[in-house]
C-alpha positions in Angstrom: -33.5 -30.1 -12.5 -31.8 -27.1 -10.9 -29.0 -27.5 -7.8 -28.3 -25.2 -5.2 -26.9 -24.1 -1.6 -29.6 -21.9 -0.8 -30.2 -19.9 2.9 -32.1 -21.5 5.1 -34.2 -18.4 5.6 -35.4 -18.2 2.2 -36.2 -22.1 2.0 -38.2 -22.8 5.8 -41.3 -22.0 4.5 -41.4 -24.3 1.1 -39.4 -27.1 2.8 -42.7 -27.5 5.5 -44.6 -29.6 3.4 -42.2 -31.6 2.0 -41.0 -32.4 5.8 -44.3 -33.6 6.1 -44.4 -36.1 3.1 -41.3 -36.8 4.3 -42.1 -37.9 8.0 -45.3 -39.3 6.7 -43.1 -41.8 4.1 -40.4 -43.0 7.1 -40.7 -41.7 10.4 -41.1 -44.7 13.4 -43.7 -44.5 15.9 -46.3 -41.5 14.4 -49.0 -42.5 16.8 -46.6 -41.4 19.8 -44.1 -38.8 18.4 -45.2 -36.5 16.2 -43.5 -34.0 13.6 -42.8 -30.8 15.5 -39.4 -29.3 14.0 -37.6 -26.4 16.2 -37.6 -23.7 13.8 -35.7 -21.7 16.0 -32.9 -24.1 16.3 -32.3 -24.6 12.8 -32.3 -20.3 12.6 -29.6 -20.3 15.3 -27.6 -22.8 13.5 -28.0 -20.8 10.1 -27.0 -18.2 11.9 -23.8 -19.3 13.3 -22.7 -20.5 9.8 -23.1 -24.8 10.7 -26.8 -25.3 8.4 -26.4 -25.6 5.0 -29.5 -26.3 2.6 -28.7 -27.6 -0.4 -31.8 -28.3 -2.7 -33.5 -30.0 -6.1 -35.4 -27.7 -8.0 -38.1 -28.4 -11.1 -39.3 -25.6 -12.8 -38.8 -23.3 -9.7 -40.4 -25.7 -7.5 -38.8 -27.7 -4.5 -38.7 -31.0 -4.7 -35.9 -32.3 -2.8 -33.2 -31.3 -0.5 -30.2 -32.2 1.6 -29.9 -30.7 4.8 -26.4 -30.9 7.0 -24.4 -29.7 9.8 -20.9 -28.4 9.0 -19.0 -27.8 12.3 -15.5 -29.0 13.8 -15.7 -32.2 14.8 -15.6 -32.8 19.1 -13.6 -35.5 18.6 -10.7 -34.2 15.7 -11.3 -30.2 16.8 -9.0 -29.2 13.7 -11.4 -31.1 10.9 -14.9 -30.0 9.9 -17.7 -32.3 9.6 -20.7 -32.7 8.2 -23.5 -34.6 9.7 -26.7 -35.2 7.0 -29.8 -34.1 9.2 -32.1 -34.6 6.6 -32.3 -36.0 2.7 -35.6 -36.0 1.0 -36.2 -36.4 -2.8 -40.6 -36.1 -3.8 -41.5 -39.7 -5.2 -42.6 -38.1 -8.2 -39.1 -37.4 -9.1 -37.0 -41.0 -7.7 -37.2 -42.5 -11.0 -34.3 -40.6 -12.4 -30.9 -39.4 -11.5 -32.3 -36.1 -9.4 -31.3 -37.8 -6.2 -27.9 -38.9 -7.2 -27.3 -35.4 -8.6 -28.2 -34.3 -5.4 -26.2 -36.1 -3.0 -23.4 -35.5 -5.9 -24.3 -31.2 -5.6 -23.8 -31.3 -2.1 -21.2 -33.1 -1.5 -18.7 -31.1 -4.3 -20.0 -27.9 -2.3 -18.5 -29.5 1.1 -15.7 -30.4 -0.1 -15.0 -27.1 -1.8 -15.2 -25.9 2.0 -12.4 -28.2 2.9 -15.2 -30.8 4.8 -12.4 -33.7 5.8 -15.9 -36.2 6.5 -19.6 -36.1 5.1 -21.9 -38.4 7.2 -25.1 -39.6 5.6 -28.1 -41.3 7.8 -29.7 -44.2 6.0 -33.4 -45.3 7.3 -33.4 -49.2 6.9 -36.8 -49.0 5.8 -35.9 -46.9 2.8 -32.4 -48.0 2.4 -30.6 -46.1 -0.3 -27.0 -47.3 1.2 -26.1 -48.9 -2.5 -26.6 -45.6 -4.0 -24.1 -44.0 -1.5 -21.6 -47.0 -1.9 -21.5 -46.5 -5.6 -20.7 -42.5 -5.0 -18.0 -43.3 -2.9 -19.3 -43.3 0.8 -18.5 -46.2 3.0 -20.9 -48.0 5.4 -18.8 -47.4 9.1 -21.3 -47.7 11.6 -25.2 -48.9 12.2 -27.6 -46.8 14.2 -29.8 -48.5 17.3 -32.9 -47.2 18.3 -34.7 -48.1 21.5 -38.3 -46.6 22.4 -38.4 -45.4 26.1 -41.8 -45.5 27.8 
């Protein structure tokens, strides 16, 4: 399995389908809201410097990766965070370490760019909090969710 921090541009295009397993496997409410990512955002964002792809690679092939938002924080201006927008590892490849190696790839790289705090979204359904615990994240805060209308 083969790391890397690789530019969004060259990555959009193989990362579609796997966003679509991905949604598929944990997203809430399908029927109502469905998968429709803004492309152009996440190109602004590259562009500006604040999206960083970092991604799991078999034999060439994508089969995970671990998207994040690096920016100063609004609340401590003088730190940079990053926020996890995405974390997706193929079920075919779970089994193993790939994941851990993942998380572990990414977060070396962010602190190498003097990130003060890495923030990871856990889904409850597909809870993978122990894994994060045992890498040395802490669990600060849960996250609510209401549907409107």
């Amino acid at each position: 399995m083969d790391f890397a921090h690789e530019a969004y541009a060259n990555v959009k295009d193989e990362i579609k389908p796997l966003l679509e397993q991905h949604w598929k496997e944990i997203a809430l409410h399908q029927d109502e809201i469905k998968l429709e990512p803004n492309w152009n955002a996440y190109a602004q964002m590259a562009s500006v410097g604040s999206l960083r792809v970092y991604t799991a690679r078999k034999n060439g092939e994508l089969v995970g990766y671990f998207v994040v938002f690096v920016m100063p924080s609004l609340h401590y201006r003088r730190f940079m965070f990053a926020n996890n927008d995405i974390l997706f590892l193929k079920k075919s490849e779970r089994k193993g370490t790939a994941g851990i190696k993942l998380i572990k790839f990414a977060v070396e790289s962010l602190q190498a760019e003097n990130v003060k705090l890495i923030n990871v979204n856990v889904k409850k359904k597909q809870d993978f909090g122990p894994i994060l615990e045992r890498l040395g994240f802490e669990h600060v805060e849960d996250h609510w969710q209401l549907k409107a209308n």
